[in-house]
mmCIF entry with sequence, helices, sheets and N, C-alpha, C, O atoms, coordinates in Angstrom:
data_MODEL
# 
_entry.id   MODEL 
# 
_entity.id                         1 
_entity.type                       polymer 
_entity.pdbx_number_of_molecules   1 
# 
_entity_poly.entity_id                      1 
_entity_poly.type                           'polypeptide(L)' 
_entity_poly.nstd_linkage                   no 
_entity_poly.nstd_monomer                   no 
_entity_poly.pdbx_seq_one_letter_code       
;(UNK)(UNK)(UNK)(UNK)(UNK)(UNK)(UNK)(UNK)(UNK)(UNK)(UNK)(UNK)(UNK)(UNK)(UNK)(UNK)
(UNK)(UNK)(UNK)(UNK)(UNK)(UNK)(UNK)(UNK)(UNK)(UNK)(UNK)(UNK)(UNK)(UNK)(UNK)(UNK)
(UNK)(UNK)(UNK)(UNK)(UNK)(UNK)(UNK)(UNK)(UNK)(UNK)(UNK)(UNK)(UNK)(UNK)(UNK)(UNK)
(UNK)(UNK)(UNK)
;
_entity_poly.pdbx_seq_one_letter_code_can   XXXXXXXXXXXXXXXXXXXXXXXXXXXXXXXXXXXXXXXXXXXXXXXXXXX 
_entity_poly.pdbx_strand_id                 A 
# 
loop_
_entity_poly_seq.entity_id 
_entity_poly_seq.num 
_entity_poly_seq.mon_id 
_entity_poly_seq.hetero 
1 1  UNK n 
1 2  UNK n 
1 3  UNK n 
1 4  UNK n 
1 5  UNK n 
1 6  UNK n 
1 7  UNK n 
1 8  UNK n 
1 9  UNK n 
1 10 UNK n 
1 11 UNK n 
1 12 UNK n 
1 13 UNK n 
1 14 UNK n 
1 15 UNK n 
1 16 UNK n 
1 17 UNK n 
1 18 UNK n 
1 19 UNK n 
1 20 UNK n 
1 21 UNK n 
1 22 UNK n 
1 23 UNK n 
1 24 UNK n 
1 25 UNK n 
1 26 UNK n 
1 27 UNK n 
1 28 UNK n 
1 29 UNK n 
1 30 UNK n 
1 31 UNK n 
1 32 UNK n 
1 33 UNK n 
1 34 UNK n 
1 35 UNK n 
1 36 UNK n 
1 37 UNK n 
1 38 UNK n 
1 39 UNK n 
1 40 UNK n 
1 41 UNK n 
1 42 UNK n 
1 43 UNK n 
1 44 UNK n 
1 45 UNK n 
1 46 UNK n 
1 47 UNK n 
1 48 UNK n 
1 49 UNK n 
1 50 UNK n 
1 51 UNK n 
# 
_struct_asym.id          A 
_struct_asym.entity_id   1 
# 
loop_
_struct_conf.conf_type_id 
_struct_conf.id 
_struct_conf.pdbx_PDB_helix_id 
_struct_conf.beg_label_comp_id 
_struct_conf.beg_label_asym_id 
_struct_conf.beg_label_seq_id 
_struct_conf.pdbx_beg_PDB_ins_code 
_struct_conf.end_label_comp_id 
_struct_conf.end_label_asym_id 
_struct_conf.end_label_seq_id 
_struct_conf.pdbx_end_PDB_ins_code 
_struct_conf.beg_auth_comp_id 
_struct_conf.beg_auth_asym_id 
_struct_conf.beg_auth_seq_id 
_struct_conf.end_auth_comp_id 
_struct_conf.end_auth_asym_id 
_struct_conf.end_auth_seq_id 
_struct_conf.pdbx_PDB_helix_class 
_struct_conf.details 
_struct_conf.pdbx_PDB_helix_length 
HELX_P HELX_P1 AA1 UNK A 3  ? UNK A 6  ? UNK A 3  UNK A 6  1 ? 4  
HELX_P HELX_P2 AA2 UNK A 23 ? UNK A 40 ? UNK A 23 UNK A 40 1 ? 18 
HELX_P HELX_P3 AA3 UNK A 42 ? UNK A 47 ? UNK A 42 UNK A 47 1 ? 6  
# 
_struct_conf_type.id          HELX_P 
_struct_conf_type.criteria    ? 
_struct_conf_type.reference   ? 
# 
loop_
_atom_site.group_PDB 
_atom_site.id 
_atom_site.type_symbol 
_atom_site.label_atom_id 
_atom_site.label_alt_id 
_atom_site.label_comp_id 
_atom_site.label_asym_id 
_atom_site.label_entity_id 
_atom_site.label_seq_id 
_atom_site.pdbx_PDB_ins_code 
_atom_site.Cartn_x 
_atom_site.Cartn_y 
_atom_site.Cartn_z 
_atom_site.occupancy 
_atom_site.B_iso_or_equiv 
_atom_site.pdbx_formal_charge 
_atom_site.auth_seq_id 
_atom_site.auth_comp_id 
_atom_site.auth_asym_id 
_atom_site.auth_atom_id 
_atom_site.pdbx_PDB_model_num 
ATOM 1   N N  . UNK A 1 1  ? 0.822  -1.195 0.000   1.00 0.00 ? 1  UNK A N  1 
ATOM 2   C CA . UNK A 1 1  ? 0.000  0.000  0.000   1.00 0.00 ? 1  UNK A CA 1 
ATOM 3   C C  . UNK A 1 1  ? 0.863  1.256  0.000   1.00 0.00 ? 1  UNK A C  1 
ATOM 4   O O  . UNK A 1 1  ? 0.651  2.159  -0.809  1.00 0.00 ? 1  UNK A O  1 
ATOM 5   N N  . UNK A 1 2  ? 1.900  1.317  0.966   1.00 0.00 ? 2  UNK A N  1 
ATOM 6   C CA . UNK A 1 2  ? 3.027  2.465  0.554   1.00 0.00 ? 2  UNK A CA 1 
ATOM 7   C C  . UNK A 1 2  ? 3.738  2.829  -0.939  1.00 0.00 ? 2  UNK A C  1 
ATOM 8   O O  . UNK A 1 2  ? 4.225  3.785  -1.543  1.00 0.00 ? 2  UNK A O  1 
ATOM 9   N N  . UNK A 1 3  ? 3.564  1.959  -1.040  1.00 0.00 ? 3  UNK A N  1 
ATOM 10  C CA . UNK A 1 3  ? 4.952  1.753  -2.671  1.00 0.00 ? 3  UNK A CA 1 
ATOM 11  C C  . UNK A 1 3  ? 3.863  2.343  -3.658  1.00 0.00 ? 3  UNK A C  1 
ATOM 12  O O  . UNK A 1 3  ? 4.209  3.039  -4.613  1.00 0.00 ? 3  UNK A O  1 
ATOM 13  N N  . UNK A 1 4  ? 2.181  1.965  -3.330  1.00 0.00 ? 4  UNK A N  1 
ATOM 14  C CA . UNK A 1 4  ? 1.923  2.911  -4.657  1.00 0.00 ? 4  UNK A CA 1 
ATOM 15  C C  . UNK A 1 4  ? 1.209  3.880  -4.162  1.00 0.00 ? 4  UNK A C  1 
ATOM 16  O O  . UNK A 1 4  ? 0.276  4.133  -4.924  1.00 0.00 ? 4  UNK A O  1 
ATOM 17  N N  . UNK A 1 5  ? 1.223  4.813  -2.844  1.00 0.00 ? 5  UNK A N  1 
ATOM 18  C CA . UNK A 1 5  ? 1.222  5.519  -2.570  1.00 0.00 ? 5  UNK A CA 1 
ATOM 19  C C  . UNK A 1 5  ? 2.765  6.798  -3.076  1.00 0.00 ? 5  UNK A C  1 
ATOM 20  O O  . UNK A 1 5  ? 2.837  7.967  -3.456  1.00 0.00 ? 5  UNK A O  1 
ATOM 21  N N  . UNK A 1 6  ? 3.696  5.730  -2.791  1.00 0.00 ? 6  UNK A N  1 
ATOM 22  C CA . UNK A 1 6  ? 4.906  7.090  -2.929  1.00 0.00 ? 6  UNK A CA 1 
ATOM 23  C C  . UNK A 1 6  ? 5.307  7.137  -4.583  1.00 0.00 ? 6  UNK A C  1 
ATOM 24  O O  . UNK A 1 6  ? 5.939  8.083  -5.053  1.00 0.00 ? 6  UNK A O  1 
ATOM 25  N N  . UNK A 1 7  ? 4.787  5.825  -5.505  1.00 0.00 ? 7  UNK A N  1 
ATOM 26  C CA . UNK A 1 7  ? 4.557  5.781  -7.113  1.00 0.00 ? 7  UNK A CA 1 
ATOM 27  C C  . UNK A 1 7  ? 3.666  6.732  -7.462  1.00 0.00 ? 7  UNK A C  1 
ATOM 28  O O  . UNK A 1 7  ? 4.243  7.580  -8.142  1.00 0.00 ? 7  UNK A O  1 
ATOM 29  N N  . UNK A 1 8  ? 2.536  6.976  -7.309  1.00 0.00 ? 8  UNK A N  1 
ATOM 30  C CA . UNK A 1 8  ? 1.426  7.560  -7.540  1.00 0.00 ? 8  UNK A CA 1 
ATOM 31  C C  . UNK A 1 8  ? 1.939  9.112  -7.354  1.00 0.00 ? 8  UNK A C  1 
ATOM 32  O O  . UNK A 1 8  ? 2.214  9.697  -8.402  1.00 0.00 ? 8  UNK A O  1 
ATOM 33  N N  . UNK A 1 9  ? 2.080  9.774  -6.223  1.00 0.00 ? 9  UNK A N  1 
ATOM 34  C CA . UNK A 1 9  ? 2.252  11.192 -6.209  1.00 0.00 ? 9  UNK A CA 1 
ATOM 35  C C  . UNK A 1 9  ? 4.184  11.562 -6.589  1.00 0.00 ? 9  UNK A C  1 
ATOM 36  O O  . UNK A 1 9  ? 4.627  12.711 -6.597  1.00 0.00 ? 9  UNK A O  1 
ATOM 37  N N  . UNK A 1 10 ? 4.896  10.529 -6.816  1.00 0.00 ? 10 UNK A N  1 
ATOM 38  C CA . UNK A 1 10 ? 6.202  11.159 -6.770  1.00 0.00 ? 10 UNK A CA 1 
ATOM 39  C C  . UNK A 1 10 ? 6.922  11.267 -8.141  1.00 0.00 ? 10 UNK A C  1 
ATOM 40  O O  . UNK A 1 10 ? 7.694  12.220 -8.036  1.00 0.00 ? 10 UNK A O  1 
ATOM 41  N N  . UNK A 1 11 ? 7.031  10.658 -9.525  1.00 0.00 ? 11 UNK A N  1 
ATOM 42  C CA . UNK A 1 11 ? 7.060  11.246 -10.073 1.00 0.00 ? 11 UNK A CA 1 
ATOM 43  C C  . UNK A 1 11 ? 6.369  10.586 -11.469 1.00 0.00 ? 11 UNK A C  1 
ATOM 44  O O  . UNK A 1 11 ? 5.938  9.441  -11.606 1.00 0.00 ? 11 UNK A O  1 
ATOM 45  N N  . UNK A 1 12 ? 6.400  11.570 -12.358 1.00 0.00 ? 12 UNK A N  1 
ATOM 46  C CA . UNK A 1 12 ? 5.995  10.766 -14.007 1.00 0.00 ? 12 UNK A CA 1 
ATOM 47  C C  . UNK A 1 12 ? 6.296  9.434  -14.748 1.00 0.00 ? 12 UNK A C  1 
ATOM 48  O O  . UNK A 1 12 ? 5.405  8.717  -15.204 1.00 0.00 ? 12 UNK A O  1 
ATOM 49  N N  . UNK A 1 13 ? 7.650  9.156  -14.833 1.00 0.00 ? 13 UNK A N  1 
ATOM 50  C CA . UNK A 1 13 ? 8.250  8.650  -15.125 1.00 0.00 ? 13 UNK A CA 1 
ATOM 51  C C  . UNK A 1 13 ? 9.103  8.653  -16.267 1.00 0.00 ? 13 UNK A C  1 
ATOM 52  O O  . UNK A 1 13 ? 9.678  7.689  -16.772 1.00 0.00 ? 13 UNK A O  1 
ATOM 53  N N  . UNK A 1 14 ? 9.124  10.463 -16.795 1.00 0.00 ? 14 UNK A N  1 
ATOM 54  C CA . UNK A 1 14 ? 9.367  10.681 -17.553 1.00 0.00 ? 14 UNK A CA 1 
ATOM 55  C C  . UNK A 1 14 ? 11.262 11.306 -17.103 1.00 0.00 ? 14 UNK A C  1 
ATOM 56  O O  . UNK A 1 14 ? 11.576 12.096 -16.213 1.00 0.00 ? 14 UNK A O  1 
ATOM 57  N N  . UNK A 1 15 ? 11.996 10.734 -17.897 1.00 0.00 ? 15 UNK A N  1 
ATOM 58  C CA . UNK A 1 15 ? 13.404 11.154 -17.294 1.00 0.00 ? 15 UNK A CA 1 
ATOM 59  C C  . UNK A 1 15 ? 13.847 12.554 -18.457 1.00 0.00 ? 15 UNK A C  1 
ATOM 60  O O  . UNK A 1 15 ? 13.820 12.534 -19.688 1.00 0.00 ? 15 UNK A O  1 
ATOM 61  N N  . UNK A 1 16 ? 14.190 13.549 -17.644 1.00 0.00 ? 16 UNK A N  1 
ATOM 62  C CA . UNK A 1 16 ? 14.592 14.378 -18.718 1.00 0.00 ? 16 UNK A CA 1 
ATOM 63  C C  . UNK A 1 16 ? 15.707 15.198 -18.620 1.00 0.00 ? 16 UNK A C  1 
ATOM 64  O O  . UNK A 1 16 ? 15.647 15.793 -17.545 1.00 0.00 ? 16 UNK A O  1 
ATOM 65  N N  . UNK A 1 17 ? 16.623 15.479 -19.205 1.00 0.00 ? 17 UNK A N  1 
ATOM 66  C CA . UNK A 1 17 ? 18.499 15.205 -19.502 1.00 0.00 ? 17 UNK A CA 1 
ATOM 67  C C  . UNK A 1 17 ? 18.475 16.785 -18.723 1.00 0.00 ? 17 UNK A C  1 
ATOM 68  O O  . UNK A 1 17 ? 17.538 17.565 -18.896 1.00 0.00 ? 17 UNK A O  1 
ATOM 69  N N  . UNK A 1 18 ? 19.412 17.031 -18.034 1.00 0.00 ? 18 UNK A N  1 
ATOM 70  C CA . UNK A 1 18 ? 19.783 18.225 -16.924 1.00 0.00 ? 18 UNK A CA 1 
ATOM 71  C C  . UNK A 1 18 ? 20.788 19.175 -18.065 1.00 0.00 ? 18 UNK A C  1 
ATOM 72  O O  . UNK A 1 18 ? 21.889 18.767 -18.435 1.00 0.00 ? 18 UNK A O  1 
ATOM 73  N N  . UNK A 1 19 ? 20.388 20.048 -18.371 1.00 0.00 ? 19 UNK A N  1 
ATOM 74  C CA . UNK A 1 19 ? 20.792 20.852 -19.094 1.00 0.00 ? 19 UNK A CA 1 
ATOM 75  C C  . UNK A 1 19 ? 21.638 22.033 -18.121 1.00 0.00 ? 19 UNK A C  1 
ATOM 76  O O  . UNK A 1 19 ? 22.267 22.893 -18.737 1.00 0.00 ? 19 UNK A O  1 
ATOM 77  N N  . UNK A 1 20 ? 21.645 22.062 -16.678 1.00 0.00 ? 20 UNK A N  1 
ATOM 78  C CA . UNK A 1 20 ? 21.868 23.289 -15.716 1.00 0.00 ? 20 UNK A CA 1 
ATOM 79  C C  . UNK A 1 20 ? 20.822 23.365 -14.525 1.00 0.00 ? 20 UNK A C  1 
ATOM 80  O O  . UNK A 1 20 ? 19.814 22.676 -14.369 1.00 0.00 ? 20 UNK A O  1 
ATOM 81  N N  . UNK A 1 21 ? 21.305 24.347 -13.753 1.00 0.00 ? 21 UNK A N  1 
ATOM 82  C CA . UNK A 1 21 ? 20.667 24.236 -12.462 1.00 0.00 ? 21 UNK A CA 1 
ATOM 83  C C  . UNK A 1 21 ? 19.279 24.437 -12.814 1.00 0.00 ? 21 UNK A C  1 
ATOM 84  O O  . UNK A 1 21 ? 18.933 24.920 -13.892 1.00 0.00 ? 21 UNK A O  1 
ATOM 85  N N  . UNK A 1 22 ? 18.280 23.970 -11.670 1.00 0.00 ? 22 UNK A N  1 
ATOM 86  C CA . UNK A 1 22 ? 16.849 23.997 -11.943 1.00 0.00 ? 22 UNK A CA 1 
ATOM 87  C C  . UNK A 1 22 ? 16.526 25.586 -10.977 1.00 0.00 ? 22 UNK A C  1 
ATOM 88  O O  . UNK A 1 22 ? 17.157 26.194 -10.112 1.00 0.00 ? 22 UNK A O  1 
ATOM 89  N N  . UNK A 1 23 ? 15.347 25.777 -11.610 1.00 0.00 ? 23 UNK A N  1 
ATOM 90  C CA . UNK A 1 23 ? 14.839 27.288 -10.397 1.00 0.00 ? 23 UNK A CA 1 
ATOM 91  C C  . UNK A 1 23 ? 14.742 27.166 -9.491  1.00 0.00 ? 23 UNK A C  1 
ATOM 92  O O  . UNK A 1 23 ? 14.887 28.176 -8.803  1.00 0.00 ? 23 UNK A O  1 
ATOM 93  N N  . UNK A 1 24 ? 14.348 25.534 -8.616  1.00 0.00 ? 24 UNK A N  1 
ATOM 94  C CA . UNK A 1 24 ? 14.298 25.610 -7.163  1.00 0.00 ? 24 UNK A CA 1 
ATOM 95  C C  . UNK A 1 24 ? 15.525 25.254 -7.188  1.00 0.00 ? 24 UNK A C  1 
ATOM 96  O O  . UNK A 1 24 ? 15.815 25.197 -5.993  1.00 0.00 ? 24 UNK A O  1 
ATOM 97  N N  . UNK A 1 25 ? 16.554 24.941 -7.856  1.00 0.00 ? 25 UNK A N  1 
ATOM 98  C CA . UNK A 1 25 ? 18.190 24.984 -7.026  1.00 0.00 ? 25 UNK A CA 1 
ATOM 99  C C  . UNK A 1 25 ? 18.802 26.447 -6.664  1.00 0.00 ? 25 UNK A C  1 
ATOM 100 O O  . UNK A 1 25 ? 19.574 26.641 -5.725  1.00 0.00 ? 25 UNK A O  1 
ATOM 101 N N  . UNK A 1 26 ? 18.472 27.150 -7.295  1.00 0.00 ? 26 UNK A N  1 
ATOM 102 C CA . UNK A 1 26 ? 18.425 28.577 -7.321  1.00 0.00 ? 26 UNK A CA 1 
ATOM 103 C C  . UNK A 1 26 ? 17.700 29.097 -6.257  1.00 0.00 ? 26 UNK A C  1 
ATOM 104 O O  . UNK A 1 26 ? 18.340 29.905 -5.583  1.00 0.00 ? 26 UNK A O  1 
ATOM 105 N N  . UNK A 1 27 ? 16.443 28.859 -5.864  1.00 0.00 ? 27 UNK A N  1 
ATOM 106 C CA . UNK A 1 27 ? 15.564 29.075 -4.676  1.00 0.00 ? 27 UNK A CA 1 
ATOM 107 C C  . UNK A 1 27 ? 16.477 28.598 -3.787  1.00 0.00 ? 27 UNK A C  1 
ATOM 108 O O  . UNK A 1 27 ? 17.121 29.483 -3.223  1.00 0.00 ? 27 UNK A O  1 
ATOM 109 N N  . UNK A 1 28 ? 16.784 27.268 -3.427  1.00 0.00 ? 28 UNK A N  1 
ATOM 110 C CA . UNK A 1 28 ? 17.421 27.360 -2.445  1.00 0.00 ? 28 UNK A CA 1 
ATOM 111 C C  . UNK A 1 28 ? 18.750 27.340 -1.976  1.00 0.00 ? 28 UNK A C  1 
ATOM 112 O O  . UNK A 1 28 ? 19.106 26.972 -0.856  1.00 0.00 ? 28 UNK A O  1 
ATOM 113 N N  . UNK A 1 29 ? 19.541 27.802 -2.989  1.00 0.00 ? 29 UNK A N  1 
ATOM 114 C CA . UNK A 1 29 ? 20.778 28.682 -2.758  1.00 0.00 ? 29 UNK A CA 1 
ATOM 115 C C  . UNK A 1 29 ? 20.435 30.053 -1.992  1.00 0.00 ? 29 UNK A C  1 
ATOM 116 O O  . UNK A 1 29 ? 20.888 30.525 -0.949  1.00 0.00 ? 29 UNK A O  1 
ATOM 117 N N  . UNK A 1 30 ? 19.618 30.444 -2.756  1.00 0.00 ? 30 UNK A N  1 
ATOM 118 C CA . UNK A 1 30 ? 19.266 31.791 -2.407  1.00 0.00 ? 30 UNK A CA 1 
ATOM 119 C C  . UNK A 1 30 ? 18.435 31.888 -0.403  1.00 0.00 ? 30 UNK A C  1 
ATOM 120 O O  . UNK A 1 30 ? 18.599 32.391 0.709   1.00 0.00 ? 30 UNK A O  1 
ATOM 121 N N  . UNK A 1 31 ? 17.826 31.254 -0.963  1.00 0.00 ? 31 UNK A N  1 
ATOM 122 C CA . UNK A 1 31 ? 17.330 30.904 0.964   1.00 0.00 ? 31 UNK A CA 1 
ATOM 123 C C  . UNK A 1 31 ? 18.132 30.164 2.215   1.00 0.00 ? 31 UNK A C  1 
ATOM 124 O O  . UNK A 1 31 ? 17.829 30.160 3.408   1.00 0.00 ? 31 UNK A O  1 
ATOM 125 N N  . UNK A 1 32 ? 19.531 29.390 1.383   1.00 0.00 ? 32 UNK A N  1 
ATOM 126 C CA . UNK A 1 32 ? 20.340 29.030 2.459   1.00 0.00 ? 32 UNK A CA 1 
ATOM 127 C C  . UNK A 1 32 ? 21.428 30.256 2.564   1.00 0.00 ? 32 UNK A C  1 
ATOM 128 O O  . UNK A 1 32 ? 22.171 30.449 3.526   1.00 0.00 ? 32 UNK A O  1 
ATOM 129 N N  . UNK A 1 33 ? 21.378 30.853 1.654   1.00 0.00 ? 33 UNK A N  1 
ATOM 130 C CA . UNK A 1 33 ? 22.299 32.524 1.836   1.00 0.00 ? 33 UNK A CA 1 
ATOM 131 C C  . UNK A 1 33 ? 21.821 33.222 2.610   1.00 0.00 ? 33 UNK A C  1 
ATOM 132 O O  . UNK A 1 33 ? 22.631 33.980 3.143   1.00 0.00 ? 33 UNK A O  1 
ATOM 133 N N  . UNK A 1 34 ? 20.728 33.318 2.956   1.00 0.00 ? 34 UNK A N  1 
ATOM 134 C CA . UNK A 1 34 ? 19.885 34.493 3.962   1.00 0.00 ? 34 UNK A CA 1 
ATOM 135 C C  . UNK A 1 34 ? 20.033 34.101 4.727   1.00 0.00 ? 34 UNK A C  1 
ATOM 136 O O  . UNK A 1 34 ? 20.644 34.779 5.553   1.00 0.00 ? 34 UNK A O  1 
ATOM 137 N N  . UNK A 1 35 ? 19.693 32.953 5.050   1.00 0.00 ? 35 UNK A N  1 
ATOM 138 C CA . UNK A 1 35 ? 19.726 32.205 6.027   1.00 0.00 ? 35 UNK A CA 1 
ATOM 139 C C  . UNK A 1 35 ? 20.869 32.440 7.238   1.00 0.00 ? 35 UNK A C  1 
ATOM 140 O O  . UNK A 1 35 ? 20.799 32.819 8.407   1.00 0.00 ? 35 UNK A O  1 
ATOM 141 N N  . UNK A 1 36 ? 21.842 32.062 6.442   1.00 0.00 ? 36 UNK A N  1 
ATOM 142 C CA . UNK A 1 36 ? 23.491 32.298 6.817   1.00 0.00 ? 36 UNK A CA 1 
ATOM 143 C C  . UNK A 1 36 ? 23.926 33.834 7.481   1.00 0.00 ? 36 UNK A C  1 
ATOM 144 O O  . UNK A 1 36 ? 24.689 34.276 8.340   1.00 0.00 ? 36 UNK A O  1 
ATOM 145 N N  . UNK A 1 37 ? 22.920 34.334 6.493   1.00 0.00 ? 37 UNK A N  1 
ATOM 146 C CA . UNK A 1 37 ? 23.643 36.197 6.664   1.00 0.00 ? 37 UNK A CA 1 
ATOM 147 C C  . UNK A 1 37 ? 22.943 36.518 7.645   1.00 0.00 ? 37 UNK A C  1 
ATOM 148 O O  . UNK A 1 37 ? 23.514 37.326 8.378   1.00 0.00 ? 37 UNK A O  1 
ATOM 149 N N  . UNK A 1 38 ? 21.109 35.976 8.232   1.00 0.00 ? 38 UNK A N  1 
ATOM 150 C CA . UNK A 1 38 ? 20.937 36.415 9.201   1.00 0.00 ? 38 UNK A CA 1 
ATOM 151 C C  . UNK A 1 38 ? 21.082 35.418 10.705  1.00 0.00 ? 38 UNK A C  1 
ATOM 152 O O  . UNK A 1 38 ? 20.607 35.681 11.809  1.00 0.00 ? 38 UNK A O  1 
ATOM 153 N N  . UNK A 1 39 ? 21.703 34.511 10.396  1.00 0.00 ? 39 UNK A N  1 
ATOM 154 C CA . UNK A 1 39 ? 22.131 33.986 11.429  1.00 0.00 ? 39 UNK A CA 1 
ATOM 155 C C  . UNK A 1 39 ? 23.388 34.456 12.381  1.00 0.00 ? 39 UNK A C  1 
ATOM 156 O O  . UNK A 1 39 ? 23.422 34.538 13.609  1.00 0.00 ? 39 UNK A O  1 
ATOM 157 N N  . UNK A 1 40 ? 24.674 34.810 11.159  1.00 0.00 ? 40 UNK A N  1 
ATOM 158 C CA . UNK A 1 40 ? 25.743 35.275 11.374  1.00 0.00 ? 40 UNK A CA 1 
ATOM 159 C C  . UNK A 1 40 ? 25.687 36.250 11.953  1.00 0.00 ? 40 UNK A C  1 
ATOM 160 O O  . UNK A 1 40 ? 26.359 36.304 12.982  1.00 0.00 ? 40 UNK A O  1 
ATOM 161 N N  . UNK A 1 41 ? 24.758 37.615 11.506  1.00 0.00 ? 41 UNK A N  1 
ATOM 162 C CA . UNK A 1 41 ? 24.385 38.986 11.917  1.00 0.00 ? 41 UNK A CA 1 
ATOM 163 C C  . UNK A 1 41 ? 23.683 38.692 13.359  1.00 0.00 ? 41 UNK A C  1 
ATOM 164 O O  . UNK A 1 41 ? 23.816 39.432 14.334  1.00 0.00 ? 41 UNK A O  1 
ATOM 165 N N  . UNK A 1 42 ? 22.972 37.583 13.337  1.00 0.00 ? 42 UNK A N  1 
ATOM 166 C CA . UNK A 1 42 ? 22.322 37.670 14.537  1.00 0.00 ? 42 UNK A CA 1 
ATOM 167 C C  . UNK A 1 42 ? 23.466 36.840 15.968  1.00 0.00 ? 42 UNK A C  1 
ATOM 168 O O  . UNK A 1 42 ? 23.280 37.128 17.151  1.00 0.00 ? 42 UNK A O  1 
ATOM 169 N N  . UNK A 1 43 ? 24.263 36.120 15.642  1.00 0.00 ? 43 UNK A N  1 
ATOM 170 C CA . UNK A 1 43 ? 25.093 35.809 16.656  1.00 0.00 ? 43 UNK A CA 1 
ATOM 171 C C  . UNK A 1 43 ? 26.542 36.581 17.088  1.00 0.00 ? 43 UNK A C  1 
ATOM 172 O O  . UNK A 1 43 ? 27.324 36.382 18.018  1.00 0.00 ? 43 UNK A O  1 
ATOM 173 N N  . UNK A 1 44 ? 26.521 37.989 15.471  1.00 0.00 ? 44 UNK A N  1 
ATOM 174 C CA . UNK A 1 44 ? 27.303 38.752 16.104  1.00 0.00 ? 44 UNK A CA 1 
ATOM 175 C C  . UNK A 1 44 ? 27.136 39.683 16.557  1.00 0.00 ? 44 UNK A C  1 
ATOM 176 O O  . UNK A 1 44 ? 28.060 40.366 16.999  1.00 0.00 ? 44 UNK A O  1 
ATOM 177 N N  . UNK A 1 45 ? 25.811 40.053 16.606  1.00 0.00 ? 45 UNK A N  1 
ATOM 178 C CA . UNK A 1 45 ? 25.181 40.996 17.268  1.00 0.00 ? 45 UNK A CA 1 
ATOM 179 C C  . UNK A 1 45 ? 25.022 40.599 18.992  1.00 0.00 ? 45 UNK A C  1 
ATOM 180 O O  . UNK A 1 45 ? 24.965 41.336 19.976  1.00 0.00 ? 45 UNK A O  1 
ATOM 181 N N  . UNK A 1 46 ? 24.984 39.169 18.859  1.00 0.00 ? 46 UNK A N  1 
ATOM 182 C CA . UNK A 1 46 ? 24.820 38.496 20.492  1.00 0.00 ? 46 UNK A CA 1 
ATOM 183 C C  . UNK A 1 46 ? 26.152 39.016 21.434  1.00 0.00 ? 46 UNK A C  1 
ATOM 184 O O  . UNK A 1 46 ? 26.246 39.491 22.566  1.00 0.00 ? 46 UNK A O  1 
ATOM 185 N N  . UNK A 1 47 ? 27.168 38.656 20.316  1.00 0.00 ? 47 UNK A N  1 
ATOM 186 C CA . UNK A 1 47 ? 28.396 38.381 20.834  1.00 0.00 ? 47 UNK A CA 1 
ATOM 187 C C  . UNK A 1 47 ? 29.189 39.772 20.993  1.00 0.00 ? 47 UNK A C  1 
ATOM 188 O O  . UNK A 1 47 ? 29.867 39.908 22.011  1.00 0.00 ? 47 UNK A O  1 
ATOM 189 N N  . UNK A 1 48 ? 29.150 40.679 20.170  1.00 0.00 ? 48 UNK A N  1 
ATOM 190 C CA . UNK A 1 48 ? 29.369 41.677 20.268  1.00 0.00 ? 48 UNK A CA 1 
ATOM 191 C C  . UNK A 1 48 ? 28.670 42.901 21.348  1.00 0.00 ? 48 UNK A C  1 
ATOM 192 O O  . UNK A 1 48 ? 28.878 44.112 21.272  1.00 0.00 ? 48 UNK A O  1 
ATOM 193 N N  . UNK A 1 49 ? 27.865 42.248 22.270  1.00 0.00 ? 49 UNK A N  1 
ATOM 194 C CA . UNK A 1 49 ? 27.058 43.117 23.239  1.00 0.00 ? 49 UNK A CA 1 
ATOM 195 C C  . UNK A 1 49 ? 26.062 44.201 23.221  1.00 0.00 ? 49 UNK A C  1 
ATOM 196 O O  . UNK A 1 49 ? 25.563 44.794 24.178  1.00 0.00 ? 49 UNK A O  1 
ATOM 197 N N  . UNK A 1 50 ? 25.815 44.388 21.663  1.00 0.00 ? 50 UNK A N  1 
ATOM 198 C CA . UNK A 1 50 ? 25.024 45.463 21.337  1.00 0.00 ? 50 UNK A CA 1 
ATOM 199 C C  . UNK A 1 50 ? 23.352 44.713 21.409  1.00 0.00 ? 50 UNK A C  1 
ATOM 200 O O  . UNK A 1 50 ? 23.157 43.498 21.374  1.00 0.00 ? 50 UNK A O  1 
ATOM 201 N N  . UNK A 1 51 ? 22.421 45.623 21.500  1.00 0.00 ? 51 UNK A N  1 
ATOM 202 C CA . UNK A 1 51 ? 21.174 45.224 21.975  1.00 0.00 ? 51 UNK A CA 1 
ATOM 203 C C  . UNK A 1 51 ? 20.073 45.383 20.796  1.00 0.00 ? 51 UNK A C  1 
ATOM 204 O O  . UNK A 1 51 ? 18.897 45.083 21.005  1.00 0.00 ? 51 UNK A O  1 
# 
C-alpha cells in the first residue's frame, strides 16, 4: 500500500536530460544565503554586546 502511494504522487516517469541548475536549485541557494547572513548577523550581534 506504501509503494503505490509514494509511485502515484512522486514522479511521471518521464526522465529528462539536466541541461543546468533547476529554479528551485536557485531558490534554495538563495534561501540558504539568507539564512546564513541572518544567522551570522544575529550571533554577532549576540556576541558583540550590542542590543
Amino acid at each position: 500500500m506504501i509503494a503505490l502511494l509514494s509511485v502515484a504522487g512522486g514522479h511521471s516517469g518521464v526522465v529528462h536530460r539536466r541541461t543546468g541548475p533547476e529554479w528551485s536549485d536557485l531558490a534554495l541557494f538563495v534561501v540558504a544565503a539568507l539564512g546564513l547572513w541572518l544567522v551570522r548577523r544575529a550571533l554577532r550581534r549576540r556576541f558583540t554586546g550590542k542590543d
